[in-house]
C-alpha positions in Angstrom: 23.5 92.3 111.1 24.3 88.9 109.9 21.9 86.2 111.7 23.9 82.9 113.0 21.9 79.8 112.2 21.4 77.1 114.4 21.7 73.4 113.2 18.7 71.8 111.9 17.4 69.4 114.6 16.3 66.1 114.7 14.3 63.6 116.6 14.3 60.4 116.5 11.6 57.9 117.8 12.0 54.4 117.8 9.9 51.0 118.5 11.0 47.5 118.4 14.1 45.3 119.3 17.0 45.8 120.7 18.4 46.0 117.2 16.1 48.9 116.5 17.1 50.5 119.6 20.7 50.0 118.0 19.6 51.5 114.4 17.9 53.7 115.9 21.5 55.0 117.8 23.3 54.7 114.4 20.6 57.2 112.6 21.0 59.5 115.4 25.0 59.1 115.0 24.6 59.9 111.4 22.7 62.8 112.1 24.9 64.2 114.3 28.0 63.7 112.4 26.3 65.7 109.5 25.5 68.8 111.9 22.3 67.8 113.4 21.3 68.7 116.8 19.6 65.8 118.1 16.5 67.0 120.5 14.2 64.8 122.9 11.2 65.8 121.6 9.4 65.9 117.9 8.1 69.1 118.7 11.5 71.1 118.9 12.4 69.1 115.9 13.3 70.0 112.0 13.3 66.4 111.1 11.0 63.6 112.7 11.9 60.0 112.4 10.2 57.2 113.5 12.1 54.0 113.6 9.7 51.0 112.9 9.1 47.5 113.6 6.8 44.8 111.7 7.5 41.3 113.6 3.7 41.8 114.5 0.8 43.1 113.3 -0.1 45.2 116.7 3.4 46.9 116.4 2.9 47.9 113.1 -0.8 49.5 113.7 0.6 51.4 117.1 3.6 53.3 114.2 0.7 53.6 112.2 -1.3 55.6 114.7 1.9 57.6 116.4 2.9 58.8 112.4 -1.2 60.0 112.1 -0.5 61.9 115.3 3.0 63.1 113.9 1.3 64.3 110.8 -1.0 66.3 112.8 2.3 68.3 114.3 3.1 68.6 110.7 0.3 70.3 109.7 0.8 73.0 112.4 4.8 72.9 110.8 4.5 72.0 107.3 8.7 72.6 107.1 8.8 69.6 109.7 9.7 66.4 108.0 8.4 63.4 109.0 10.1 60.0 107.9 9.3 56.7 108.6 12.2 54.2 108.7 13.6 50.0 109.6 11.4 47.5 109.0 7.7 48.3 109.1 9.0 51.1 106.5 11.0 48.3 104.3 8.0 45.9 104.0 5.1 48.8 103.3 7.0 50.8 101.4 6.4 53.2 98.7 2.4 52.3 100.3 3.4 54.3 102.9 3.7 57.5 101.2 0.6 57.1 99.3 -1.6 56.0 102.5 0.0 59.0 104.6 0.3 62.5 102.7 2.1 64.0 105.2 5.3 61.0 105.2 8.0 63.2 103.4 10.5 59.4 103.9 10.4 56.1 103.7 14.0 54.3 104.5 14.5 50.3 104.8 17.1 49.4 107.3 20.3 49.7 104.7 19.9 52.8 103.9 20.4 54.8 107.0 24.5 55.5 105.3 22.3 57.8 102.7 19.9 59.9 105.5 22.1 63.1 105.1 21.7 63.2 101.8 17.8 61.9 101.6 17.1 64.6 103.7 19.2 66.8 101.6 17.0 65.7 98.8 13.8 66.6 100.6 15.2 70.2 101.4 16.9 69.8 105.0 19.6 70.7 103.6 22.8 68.8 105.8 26.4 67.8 105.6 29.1 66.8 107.7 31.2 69.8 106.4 28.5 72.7 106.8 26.4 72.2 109.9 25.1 75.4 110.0 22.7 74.8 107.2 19.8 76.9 104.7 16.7 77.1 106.5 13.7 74.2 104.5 12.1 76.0 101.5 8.2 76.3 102.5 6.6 73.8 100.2 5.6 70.2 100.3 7.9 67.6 99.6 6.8 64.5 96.9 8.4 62.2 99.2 11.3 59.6 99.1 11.4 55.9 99.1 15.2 54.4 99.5 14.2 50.3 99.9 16.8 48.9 98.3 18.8 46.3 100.9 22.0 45.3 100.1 24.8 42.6 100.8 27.5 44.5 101.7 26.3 47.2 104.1 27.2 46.9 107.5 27.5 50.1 108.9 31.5 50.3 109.5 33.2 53.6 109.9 29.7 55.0 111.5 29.6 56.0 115.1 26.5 55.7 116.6 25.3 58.1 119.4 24.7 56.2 122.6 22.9 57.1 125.5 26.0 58.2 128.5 25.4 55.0 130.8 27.9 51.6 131.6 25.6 49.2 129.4 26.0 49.2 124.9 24.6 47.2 122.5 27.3 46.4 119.5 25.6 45.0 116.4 28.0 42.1 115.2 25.1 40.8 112.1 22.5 42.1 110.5 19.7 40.4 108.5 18.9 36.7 108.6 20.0 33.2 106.1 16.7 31.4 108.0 13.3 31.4 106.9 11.0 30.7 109.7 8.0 30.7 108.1 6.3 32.7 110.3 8.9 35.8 110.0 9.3 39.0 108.3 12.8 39.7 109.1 15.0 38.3 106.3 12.4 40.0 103.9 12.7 43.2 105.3 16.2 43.0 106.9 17.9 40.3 104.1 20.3 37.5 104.4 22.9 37.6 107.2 25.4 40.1 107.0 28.6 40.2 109.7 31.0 42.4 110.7 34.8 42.0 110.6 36.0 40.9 114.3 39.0 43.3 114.5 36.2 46.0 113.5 33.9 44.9 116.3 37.1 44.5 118.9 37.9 48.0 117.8 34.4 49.2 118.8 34.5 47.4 122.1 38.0 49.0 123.1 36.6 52.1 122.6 33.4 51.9 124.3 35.7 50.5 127.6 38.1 53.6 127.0 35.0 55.5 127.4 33.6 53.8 130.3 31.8 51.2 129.1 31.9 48.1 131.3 28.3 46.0 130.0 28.3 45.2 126.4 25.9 43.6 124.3 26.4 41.6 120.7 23.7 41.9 118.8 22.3 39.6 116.2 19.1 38.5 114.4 20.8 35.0 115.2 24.0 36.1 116.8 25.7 32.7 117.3 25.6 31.9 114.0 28.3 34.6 113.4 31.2 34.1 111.3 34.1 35.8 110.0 37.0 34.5 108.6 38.4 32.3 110.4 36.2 33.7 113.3 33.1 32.2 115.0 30.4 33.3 117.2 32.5 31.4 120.4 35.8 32.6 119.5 34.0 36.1 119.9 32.8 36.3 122.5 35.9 35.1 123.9 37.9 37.8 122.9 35.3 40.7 123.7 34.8 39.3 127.0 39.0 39.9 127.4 39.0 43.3 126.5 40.3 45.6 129.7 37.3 47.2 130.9 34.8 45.1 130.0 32.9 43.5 133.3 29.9 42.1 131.8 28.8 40.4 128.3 25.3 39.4 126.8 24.6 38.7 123.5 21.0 38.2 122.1 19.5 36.5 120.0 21.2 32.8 119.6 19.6 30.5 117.5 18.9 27.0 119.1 21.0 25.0 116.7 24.4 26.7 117.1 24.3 26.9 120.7 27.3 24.2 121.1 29.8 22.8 123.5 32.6 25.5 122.2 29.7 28.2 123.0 29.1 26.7 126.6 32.2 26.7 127.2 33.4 30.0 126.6 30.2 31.2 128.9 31.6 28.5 132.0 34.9 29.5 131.3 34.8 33.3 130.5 34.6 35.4 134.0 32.9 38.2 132.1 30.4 36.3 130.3 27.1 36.2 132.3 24.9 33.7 133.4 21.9 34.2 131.3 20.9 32.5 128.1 17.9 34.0 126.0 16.6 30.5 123.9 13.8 30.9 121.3 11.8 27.5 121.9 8.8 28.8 119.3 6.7 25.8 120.4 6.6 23.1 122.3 5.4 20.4 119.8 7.8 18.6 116.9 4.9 19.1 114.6 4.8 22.7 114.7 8.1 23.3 114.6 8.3 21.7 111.4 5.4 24.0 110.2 7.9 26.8 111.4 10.9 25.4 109.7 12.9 26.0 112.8 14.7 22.9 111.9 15.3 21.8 115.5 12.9 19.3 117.6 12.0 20.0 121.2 14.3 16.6 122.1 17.6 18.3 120.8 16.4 21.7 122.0 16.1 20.0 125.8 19.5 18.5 125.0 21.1 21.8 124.1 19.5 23.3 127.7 20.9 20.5 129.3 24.2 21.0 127.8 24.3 24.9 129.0 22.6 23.9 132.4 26.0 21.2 133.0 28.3 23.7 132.4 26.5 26.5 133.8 24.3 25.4 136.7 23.1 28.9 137.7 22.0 30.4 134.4 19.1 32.1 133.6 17.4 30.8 131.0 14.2 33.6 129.0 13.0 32.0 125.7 10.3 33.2 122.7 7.2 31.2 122.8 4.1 31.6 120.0 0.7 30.1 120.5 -2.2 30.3 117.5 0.6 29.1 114.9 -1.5 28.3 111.8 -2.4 24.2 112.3 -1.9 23.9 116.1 -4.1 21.6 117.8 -5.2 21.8 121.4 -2.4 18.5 121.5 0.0 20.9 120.3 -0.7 23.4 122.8 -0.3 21.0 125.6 2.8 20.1 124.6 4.3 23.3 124.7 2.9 23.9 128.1 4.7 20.4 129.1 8.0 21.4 127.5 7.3 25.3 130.2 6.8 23.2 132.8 9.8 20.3 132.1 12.4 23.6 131.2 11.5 26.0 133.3 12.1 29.4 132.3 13.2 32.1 134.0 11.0 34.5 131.3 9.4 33.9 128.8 8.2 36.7 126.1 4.9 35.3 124.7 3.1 35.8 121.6 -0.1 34.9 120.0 0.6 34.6 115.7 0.5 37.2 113.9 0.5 36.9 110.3 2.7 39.2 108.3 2.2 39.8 104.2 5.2 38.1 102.6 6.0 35.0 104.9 5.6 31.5 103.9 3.3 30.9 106.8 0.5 33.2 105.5 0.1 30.9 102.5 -1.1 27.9 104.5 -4.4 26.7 103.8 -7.4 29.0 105.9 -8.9 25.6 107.6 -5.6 25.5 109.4 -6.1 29.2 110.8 -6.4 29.1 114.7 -10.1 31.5 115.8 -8.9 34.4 117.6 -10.5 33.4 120.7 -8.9 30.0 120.9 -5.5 31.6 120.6 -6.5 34.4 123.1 -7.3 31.8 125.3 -4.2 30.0 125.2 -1.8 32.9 125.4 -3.7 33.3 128.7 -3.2 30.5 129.6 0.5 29.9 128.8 1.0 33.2 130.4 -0.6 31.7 133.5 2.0 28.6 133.7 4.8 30.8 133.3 4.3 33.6 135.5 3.5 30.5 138.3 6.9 29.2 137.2 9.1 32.2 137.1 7.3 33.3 140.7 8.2 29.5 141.9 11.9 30.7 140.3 12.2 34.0 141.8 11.0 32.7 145.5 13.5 30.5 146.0 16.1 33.2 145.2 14.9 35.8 147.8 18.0 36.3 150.3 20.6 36.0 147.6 23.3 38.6 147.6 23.9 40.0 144.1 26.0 42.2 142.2 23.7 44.9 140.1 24.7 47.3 137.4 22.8 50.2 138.8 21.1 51.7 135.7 18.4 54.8 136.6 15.9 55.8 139.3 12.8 53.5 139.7 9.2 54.9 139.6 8.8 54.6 143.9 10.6 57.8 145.3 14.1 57.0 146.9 14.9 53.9 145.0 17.4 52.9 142.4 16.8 49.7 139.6 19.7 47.7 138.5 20.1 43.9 137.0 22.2 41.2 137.9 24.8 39.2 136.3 21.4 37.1 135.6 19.5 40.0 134.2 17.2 40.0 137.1 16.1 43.2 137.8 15.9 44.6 140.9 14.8 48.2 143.2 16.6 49.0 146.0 16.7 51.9 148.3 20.1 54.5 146.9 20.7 57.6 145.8 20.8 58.0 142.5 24.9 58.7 142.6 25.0 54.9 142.4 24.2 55.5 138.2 26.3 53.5 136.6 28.1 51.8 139.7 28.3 48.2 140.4 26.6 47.6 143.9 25.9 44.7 146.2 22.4 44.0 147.0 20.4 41.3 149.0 17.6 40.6 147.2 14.7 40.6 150.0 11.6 40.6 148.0 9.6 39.3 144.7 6.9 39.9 142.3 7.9 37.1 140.3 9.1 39.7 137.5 11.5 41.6 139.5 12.8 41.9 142.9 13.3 44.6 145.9 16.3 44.3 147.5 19.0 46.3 150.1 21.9 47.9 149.9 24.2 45.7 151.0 28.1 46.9 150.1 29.1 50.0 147.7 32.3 49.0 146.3 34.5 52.1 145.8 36.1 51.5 143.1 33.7 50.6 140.9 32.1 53.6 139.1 31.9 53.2 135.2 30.3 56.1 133.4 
């Protein structure tokens, strides 16, 4: 009696950004397109990946400890293969394999085209043509490194494998032409690399075929896009036209080409929302300069201004890093003054962490910042802001709001969605409101996020 094979299975685990939430999709889309069953847990898995970060130090110890815990799985399944991939994987490399016996693959972020046949290499055998596959050969693989990052690859032709929902991200660039000295990413991810518009439209138009209505561009700094005779306004534009398409985001701009032709397509632009992520870094011109982020804290307050005239009620999050090799308790007051004159509807905060590689780890020791001094200033930066954005959210409460519903929330008999804003928001609903757009008043705040009612169900509305 012949036996039927299954197809291999993979699982893929992923930490990070939204643009390794992204890769991590593509790999999974790759996968599947080559006959792989993707499963929702490592341990009904052939093949293990875990897609990596390394902006910071804590990120890249937390992979560390989940592929030591990974490995232990692998010793009860030694045909398991266990691969490490994106950017923690690109800047430790072959390291990796030598540190951790039991990592069968290390892959940098431009080699994901090549995971079919890396894993063919290692024994899993897999192809788009065959997905019923041989079964691993019982022995220990020597391991695979594929670093190499190149200019040209940008993914096109691949399809990745989204979760079934109203929102997507679409990657428009990849890597990074700046070199914030404080940053891993153009080392690990390389110089900026973007995607033909029509290619990008093309994806859009079929993610709004499929139900799609909430899309997101993705970039290390998106608005620096070009293409042609495209640029990053011109875009947007034209995504935000597609038929289907209710709501766009994009994330991350870079301060310096947020301009009047940008603003204007976001005051203009019905589908564009009202929410502007802006790194700000620091608050003092002297740091910045130590960060080469070529901007000063007067022409970032003009380019707020300029986005706040055109679009009074935008949402405005930003990037903030205290302990940056040099600051002084002057500079640190500074940025708290620039918190307190911009005010920020979030903020993601950061003490510096200093990653091998980057220009900033080659400043002198006597500028280093003592842990504790930096602990204590993250505290109390996170102490303004929160005071701010609960300030922010306050004055909201009894707004009505248009929310993407999005999944259950943790409390029993509620729903979370965001608004055009990105404020988030729990409501009482059933959860047949997935992927609808509903009305809500917002009643309630914790400063963070809201709780709201039901206010109007619009029935024509459902998305996914």
């Amino acid at each position: 009696m012949t036996r039927i094979r299954r197809p291999r299975r993979a699982y893929v685990e992923t930490y990070g950004c939204q643009m390794n939430i992204s890769d991590g999709e593509l790999m999974e889309g790759i996968l599947a397109g080559s006959g792989y069953e993707i499963v929702a847990a490592p341990e009904d898995a052939d093949v293990v990946l875990v897609n990596t970060c390394a902006i910071r130090e804590h990120a890249e110890q937390r992979v560390l400890g989940r592929v030591g815990q990974l490995g232990a799985l692998k010793r009860q399944r030694p045909d398991m293969l266990l691969g490490v991939t994106g950017c923690m994987a690109q800047r430790l490399g072959e390291s990796l394999l030598r540190r951790s016996g039991h990592v069968d693959l290390v892959m940098g972020p431009d080699g994901y085209r090549g995971l079919p046949a890396a894993l063919d290499r290692l024994g899993a055998a897999a192809t788009s043509k065959t997905p019923q596959v041989p079964v691993v050969p019982r022995r220990r693989s020597p391991g695979l490194a594929i670093l190499d990052l190149s200019l040209g690859e940008n993914y096109e032709g691949l399809e990745p494998r989204r979760k079934e929902g109203a929102s997507a991200w679409v990657t428009v660039q990849r890597g990074c032409d700046h070199r914030c000295t404080f940053c891993i990413v153009p080392y690990v991810r390389g110089p900026e690399k973007n995607r033909e518009a029509h290619e990008i439209l093309d994806e859009v138009r079929t993610l709004a075929d499929g139900g799609v209505s909430e899309v997101t561009l993705l970039g290390q700094t998106v608005n620096s896009y070009r293409w042609d005779e495209w640029r990053f306004p011109k875009l947007v534009r034209e995504v935000a036209r597609v038929d289907g398409i209710r709501r766009v985001r994009f994330t991350s701009p870079h301060p310096n080409d947020v301009d009047e032709e940008l603003v204007e397509v976001m005051a203009t632009e019905p589908a564009v929302c009202e929410q502007l992520h802006l790194p700000l870094q620091s608050g003092s011109n002297r740091v910045l300069r130590r960060m080469l982020r070529r901007y000063s804290v007067e022409t970032f307050i003009e380019k707020v201004d300029l986005v706040r005239s055109s679009v009074p009620d935008v949402a405005l999050s930003t990037d903030i890093i205290v302990g940056f090799p040099g600051e002084t308790d002057e500079d640190f007051h500074a940025t708290l003054e620039v918190m307190r004159a911009v005010r920020f509807d979030d903020a993601f905060t950061y003490r510096y962490s200093p990653r091998e590689g980057t220009p900033a780890t080659r400043l002198p020791d006597a500028d280093r910042v003592p842990d504790p001094v930096a602990s204590a200033r993250l505290d109390a930066l996170i102490g303004v802001h929160r005071a701010i954005q609960t300030e922010i959210a306050e004055s909201e409460v009894g707004r009505v709001e248009e929310v993407l519903v999005e999944k259950e929330a943790r409390s029993p008999g509620d729903m979370l969605g965001r608004t055009r804003r990105n404020k988030v928001v729990a409501f009482p609903g059933s959860k047949e409101l997935t992927g609808r757009y509903s009305v809500v008043r917002l009643e309630g705040t914790t400063g963070a996020t809201f709780t709201g009612t039901l206010v109007e169900e619009p029935a024509a509305v459902e998305v996914s």
